[in-house]
C-alpha positions in Angstrom: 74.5 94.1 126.6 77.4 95.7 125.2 79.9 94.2 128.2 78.1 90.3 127.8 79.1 90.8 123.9 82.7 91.9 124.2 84.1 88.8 124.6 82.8 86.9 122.3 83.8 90.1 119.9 87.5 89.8 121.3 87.1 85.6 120.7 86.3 86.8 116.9 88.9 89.1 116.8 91.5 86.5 116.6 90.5 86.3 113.0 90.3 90.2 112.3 92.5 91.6 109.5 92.4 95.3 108.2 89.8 96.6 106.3 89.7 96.8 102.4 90.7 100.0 100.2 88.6 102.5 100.2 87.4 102.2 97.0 83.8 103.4 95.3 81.1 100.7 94.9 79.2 100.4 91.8 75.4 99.2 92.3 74.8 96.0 90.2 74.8 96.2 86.2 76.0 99.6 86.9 79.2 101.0 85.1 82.3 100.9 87.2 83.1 104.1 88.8 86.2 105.4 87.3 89.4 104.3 89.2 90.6 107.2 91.8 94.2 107.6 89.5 92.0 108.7 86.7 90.5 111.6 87.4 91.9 115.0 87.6 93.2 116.6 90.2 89.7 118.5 91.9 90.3 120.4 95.1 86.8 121.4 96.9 86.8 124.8 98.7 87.6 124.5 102.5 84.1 125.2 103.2 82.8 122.1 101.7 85.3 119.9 103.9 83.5 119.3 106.9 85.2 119.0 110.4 85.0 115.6 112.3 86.2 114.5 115.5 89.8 114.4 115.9 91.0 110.8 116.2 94.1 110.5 119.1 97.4 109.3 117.7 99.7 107.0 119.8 103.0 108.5 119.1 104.2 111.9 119.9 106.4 114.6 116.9 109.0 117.0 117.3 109.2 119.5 114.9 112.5 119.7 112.8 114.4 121.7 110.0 114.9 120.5 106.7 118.5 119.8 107.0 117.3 117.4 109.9 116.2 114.6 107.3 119.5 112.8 106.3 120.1 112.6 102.5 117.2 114.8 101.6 119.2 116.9 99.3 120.1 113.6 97.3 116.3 112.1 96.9 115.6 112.2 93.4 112.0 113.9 93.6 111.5 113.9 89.4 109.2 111.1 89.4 107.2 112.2 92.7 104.9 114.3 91.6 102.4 111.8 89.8 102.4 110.5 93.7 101.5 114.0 94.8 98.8 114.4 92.9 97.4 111.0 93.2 97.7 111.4 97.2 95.9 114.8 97.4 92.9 113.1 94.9 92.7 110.9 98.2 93.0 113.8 100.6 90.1 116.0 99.3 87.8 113.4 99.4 85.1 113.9 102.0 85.8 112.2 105.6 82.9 109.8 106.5 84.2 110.1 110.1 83.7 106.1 110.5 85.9 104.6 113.5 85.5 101.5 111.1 88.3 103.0 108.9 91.9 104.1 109.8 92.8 107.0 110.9 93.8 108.7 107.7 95.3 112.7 107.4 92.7 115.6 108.2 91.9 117.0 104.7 91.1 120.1 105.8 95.1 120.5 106.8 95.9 119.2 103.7 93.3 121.8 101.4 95.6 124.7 100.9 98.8 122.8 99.8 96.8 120.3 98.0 95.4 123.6 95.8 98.4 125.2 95.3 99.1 121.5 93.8 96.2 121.6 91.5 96.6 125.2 90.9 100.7 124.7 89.7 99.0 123.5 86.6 101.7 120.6 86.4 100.5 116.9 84.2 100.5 114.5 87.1 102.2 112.5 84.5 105.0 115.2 83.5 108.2 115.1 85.6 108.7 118.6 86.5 112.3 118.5 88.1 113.8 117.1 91.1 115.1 120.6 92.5 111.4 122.2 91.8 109.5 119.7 93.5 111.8 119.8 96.7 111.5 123.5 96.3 107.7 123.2 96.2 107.3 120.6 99.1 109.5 123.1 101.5 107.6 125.7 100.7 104.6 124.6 102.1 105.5 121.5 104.0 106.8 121.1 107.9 108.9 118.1 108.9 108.1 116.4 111.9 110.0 113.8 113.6 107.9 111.0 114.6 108.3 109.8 118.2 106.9 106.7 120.3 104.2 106.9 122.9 106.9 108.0 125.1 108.6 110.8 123.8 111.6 108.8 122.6 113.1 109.0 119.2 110.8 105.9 117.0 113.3 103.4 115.2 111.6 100.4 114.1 111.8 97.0 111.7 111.0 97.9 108.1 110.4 95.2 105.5 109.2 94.6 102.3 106.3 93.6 100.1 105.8 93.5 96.2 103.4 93.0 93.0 103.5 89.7 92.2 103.1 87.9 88.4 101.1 84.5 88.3 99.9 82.4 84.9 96.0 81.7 85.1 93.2 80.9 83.2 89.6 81.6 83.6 89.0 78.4 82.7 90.4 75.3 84.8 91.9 72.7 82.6 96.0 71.3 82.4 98.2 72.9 84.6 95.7 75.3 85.7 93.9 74.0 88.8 94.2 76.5 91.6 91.8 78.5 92.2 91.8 82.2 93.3 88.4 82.7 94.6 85.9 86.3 94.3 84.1 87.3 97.5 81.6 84.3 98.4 78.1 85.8 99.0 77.8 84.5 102.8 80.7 86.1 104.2 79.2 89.1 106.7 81.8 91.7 108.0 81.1 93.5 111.6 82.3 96.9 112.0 83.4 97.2 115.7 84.4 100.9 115.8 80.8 101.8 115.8 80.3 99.8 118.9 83.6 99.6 120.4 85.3 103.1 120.0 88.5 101.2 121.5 88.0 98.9 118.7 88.2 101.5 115.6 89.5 100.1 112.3 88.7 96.4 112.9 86.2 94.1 111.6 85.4 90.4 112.0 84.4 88.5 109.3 81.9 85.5 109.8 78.7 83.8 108.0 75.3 82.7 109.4 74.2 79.5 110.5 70.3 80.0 111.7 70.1 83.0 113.6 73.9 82.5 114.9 77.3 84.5 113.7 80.0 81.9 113.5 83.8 82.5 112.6 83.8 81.8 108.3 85.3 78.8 106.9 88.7 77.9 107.0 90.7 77.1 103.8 90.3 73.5 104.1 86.8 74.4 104.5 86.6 76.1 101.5 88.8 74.2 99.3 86.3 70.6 100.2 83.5 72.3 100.7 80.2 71.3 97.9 80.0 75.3 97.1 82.8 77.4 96.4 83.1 80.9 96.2 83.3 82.1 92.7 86.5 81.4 91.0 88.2 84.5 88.9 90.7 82.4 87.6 92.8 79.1 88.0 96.5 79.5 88.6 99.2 77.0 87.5 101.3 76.9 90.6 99.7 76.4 94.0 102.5 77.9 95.9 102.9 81.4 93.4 99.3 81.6 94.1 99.5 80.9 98.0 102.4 84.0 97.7 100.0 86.3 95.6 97.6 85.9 98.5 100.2 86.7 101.3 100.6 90.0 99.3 97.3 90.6 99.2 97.5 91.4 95.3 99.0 90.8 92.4 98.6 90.2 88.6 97.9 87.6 86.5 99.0 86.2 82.8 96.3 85.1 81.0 96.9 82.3 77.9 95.8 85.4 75.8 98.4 87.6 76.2 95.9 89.6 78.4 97.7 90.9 82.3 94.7 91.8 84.6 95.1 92.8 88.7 93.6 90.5 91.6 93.1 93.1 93.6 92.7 92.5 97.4 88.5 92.3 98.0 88.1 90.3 101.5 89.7 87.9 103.7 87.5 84.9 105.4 88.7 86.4 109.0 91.0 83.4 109.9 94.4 84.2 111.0 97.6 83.6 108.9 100.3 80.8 109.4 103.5 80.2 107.8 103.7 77.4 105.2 107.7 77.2 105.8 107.3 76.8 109.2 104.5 74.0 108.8 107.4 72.0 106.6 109.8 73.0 109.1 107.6 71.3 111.9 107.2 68.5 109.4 110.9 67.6 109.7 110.6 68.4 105.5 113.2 71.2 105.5 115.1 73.7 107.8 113.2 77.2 108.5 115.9 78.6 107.3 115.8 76.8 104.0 111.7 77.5 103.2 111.8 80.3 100.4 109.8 80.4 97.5 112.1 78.1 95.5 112.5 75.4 98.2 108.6 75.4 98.9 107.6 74.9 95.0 110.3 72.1 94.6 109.0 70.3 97.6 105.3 70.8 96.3 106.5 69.2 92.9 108.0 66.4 94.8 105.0 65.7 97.3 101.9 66.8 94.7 100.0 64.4 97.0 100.4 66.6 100.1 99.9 70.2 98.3 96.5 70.8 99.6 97.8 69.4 103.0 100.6 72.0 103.4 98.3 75.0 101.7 95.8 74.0 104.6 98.4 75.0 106.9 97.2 78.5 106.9 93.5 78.8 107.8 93.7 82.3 106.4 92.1 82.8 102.4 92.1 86.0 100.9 89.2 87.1 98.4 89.8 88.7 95.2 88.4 91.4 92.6 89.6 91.8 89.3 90.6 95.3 87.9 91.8 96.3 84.8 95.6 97.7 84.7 95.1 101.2 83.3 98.6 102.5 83.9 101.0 99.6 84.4 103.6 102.2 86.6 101.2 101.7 89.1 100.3 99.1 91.3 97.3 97.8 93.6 95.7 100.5 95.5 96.7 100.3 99.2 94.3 100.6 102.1 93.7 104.1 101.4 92.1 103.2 97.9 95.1 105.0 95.9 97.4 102.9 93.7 100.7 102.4 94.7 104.1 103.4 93.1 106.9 101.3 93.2 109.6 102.4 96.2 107.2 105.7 96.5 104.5 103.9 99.0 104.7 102.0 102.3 102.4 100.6 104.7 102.4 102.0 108.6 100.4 101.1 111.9 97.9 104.1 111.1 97.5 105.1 114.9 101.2 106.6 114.9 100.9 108.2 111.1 97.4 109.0 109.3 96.6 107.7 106.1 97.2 110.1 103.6 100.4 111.5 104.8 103.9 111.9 103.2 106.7 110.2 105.1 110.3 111.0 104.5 112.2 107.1 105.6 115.5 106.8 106.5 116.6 103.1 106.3 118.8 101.0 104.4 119.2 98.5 101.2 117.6 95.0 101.9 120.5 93.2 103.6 122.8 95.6 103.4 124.5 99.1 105.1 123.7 100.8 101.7 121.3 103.8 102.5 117.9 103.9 101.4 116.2 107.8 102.2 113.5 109.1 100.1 110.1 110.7 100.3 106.8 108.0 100.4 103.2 108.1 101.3 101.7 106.6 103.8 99.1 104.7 101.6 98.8 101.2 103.2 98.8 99.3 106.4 99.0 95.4 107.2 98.4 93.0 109.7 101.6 92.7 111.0 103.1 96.8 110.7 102.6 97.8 114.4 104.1 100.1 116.2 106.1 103.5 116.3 107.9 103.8 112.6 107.0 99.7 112.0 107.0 100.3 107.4 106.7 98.0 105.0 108.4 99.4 101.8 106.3 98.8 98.6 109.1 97.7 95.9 106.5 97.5 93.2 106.0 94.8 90.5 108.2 91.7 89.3 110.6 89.3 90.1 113.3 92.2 91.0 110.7 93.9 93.5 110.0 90.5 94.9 113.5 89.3 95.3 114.3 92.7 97.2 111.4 92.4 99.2 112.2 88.9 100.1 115.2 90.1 101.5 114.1 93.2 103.4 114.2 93.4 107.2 116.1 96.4 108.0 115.5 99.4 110.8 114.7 102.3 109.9 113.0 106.1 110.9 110.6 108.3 110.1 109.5 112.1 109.6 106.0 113.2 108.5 105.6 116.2 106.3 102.9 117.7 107.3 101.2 121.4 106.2 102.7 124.1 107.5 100.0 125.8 108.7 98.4 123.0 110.9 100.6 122.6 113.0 101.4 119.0 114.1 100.2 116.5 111.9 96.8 115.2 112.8 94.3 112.7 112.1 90.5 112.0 111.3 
């Protein structure tokens, strides 16, 4: 049975994406569980972390010295120890073991340092000194080079990505007519890892029609179909919102005063294609030419052929709202932590765990001007693949998008791993 189904599953998986944070689920009418970022700091004893099977990574490390990591002495580490904390509230949480996740960081490595965290009796929101926290990480922390499949020294593409602002209502009237839709109540997601070891961390999304699993609707599908998935609010401009769904996130400006998060919930499956190229293809403008700007002049010029274009992309992202509790942090990555601006990146998870802190070595965004400091690995993304692939988290605005517009550097990678465990590992 299991070889009649695969290739229908590998048909499907044309329209697979990552899977969403991890992040608690309240039952209906139930009070929200309180966000990850705002609890303390609890560290269980290592007897209550329970071993599960170790899951293979695809790249090899080489264990280094300190003075290995170029510019470490310079990072400013002041502001990284609300990061710290926050990561280690990720690592002590149980491991469900699911191949339907990413591999994320063995907490059982990560116990002892994560209590002598807890234990330094440090606010997470205090910052403690730059000099003390590097003393602290190399104390109990081990670089490690991180190398490809083969053995040879990983240098990869590293780009970009940001927290994007949009206007919207919650009501659609005037300017405010696109909408940004919840999770529609059809849309079924298959976990494959628990079929498919090979498969672990993807999932297809689809919808029933009789006793059939078809792909789920495209966005022109959605956008004329008779019902819609719920609508958390309307935007004003159809392209900032098509932008805020690339990124998977992002916040919106209500005609209150009020900011609240769109937080990434789903994705109808379909794969994602460029709007700039569509309007290249269309003879409307060079490829070159299709930023932001270009693409929201055209769309004012052609108002007629907006749907048209956003149709483009089959791909629709699904939204939940959250409240913004501390506005220094951002949307929680794919390992259900919140992100901090040019503190977090995304990685292909089968060559660094979830969970783990990554000293990267690349440069400004179009530039030869250095950029080396200490991140976590908190994210991933559809297109970061490979040995040292990053996407650099710039944080929230028009600056951090305008950086990350720009940002298609190479860069490297070491993972700073527990001392004691010996190479780093992954669950």
């Amino acid at each position: 049975m299991k070889k009649r189904l695969l290739p229908l599953l590998l048909v499907l998986l044309a329209a697979c994406t990552s899977v969403p944070p991890e992040a608690p689920v309240s039952a209906p009418g139930a009070e929200p569980a309180p966000d990850i970022a705002e609890r303390p700091l609890r560290v269980p004893d290592l007897s209550v972390l329970r071993e599960t099977a170790v899951r293979p990574l695809s790249g090899k490390f080489q264990a280094v010295g300190w003075g290995a990591l170029p510019g470490w002495s310079e990072d400013d580490l002041a502001a990284v120890w609300k990061g710290l904390v926050n990561n280690c509230k990720g690592l002590m949480r149980p491991v469900s073991g699911s191949l339907a996740l990413p591999a994320r960081a063995a907490p059982r490595a990560w116990q002892p340092v994560c209590l002598q965290v807890e234990r330094a009796g440090v606010p997470e929101n205090s910052q403690p000194g730059a000099q003390w926290v590097r003393e602290f990480l190399q104390t109990y922390l081990q670089p490690w080079r991180l190398l490809d499949g083969d053995g040879k020294l990983a240098r990869n593409t590293v780009t970009g990505y940001y927290e994007p602002l949009i206007r919207a209502s919650r009501t659609r009237g005037g300017d405010y007519q696109w909408p940004l839709y919840a999770a529609p109540d059809d849309l079924l997601t298959i976990d494959l890892g628990s079929v498919y070891p090979e498969l672990a961390g993807k999932r297809v999304r689809g919808k029933l029609e009789g006793k059939r699993v078809v792909p789920y609707d495209t966005r022109a599908q959605i956008a004329s179909a008779e019902k819609q998935p719920p609508v958390i609010v309307w935007a004003n401009d159809p392209v900032e919102a098509f932008f805020l769904q690339i990124q998977g996130s992002g916040r919106a400006l209500l005609p209150n005063g009020e900011t609240i998060r769109l937080a990434y919930a789903d994705h109808n499956g379909r794969p994602y294609a460029s709007i700039g190229r569509w309007l290249a293809d269309q003879g409307e403008m060079p490829l070159a030419q299709t930023s932001m700007q270009n693409i929201k002049a055209w769309a004012k010029r052609n108002p007629g052929r907006i749907q048209e274009m956003l149709n483009a992309n089959t791909a629709m992202v699904f939204f939940r709202e959250e409240r913004i509790s501390d506005a220094e942090l951002g949307p929680k990555g794919a390992y259900g932590i919140p992100l901090i601006g040019e503190r977090a990146v995304a990685i292909d998870p089968t060559f660094v765990p979830l969970g783990s802190l990554v000293y990267l070595a690349t440069t400004y965004p179009a530039s030869q001007q250095p950029l080396r400091r200490l991140v976590f690995a908190q994210d991933t993304g559809a297109a970061i693949k490979g040995a040292a692939r990053t996407d650099f988290y710039w944080g929230f605005g028009d600056e951090a998008g305008a950086r990350a517009g720009r940002m298609k550097q190479s860069g490297e990678m070491w993972v700073l791993w527990p001392k004691q465990a010996g190479a780093p590992s992954a669950r």
